[in-house]
N, C-alpha and C positions, 0 to 999 in steps of 0.2 A: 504494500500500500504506500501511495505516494505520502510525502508528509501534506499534514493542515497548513490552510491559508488563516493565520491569524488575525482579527481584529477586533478591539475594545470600543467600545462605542455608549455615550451615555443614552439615557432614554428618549431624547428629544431628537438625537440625528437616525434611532432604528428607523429603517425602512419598514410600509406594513410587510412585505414580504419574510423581513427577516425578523419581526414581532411575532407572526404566526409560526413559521419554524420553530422560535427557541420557544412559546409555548405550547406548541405541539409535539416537540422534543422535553420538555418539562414533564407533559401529561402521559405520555407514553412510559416514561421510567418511574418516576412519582406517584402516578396515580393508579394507572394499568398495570406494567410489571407489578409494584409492589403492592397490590390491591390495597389503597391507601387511596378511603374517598377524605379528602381534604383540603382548605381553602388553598390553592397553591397560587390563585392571583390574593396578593396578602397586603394589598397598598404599598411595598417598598421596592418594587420595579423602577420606578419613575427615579428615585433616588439612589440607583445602584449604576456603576459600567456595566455592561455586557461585555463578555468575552466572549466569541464565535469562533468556531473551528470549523473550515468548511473543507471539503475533499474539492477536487479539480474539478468534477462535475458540479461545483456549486450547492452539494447537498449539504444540509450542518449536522457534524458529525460528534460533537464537542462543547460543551456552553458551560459557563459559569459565572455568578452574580459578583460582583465586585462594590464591597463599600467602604466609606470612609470614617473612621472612628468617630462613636458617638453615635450610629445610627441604628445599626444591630445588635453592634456591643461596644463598649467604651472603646477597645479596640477597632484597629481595620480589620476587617471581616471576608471570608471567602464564604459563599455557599450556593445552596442549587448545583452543585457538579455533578454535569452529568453528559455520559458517554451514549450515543444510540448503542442497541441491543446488536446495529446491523454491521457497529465497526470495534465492537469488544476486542479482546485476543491478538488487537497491533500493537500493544503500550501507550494507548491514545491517554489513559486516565493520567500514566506517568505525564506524557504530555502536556495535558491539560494542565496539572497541577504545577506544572514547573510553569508554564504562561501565565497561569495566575497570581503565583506570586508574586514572579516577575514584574507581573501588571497593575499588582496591589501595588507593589514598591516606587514602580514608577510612578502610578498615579498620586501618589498619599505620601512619598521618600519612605526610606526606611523605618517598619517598626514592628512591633509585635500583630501578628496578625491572630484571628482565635476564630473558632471554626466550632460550631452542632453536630459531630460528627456521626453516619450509623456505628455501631461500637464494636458491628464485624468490619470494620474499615480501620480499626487502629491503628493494626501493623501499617498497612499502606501509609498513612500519615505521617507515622512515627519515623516512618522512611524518609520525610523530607523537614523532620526535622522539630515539628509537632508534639505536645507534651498534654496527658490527660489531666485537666483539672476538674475536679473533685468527682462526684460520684455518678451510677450512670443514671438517666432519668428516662422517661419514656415519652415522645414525640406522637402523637397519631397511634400509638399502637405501636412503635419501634424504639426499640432501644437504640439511647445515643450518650455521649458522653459532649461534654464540652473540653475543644483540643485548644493550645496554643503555643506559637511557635514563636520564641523570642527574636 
């Protein structure tokens, strides 16, 4: 698989085309895979970047919520990450999450980012760097912990 075309975008420059993908790609992983009926437009779209990962055909293959400390969490914040079902098993997630940070940092400069994570995705995080603070809680129905990475 070729690599993703990256780019970050606040809510005002989305195109509708690429509003409906990443909430099409939202509800397909979010709502459908994890049979998780739940409000996932939550009022804080409008005040988050988008990150889009699109393959060469223009499909979005990759999306994650990008925000600036004080909105989510006193921290800069990453969430919503998520991979389609259709491009799993290329390292898109490693991917992803290294653009994100990336993208957090650039956007917001360096700082503690903190993350709602599901709490079968530890290890993965922990990977990039990610530290569990305190106990795990449950989300919709799923267990999650809250992560943060200094």
């Amino acid at each position: 698989m070729s690599p993703l075309t990256w780019t970050t975008k606040p809510f005002s420059a989305l195109t509708l085309p690429e509003l409906y993908a990443l909430l099409q790609l939202r509800s397909e992983v979010f709502v459908v895979e994890q049979t998780c009926a739940f409000q996932d437009i939550d009022g804080q779209d409008q005040a988050a970047y988008h990150l889009l990962g699109h393959t060469e055909s223009g499909e979005l293959a990759a999306y994650a919520r990008l925000f600036a400390a004080g909105i989510s969490y006193p921290e800069a914040s990453i969430g919503r990450v998520a991979v389609s079902p259709r491009y799993r098993r290329y390292g898109l997630g490693r991917a992803l999450l290294r653009e994100a940070i990336g993208a957090t940092e650039s956007l917001f400069g360096p700082q503690p980012i903190q993350i709602g994570a599901q709490l079968y995705l530890k290890d993965f995080y922990e990977s990039f760097g990610f530290r569990q603070q305190g106990e795990m809680y449950l989300e919709d129905d799923i267990e999650h912990i809250h992560m943060l990475r200094d």
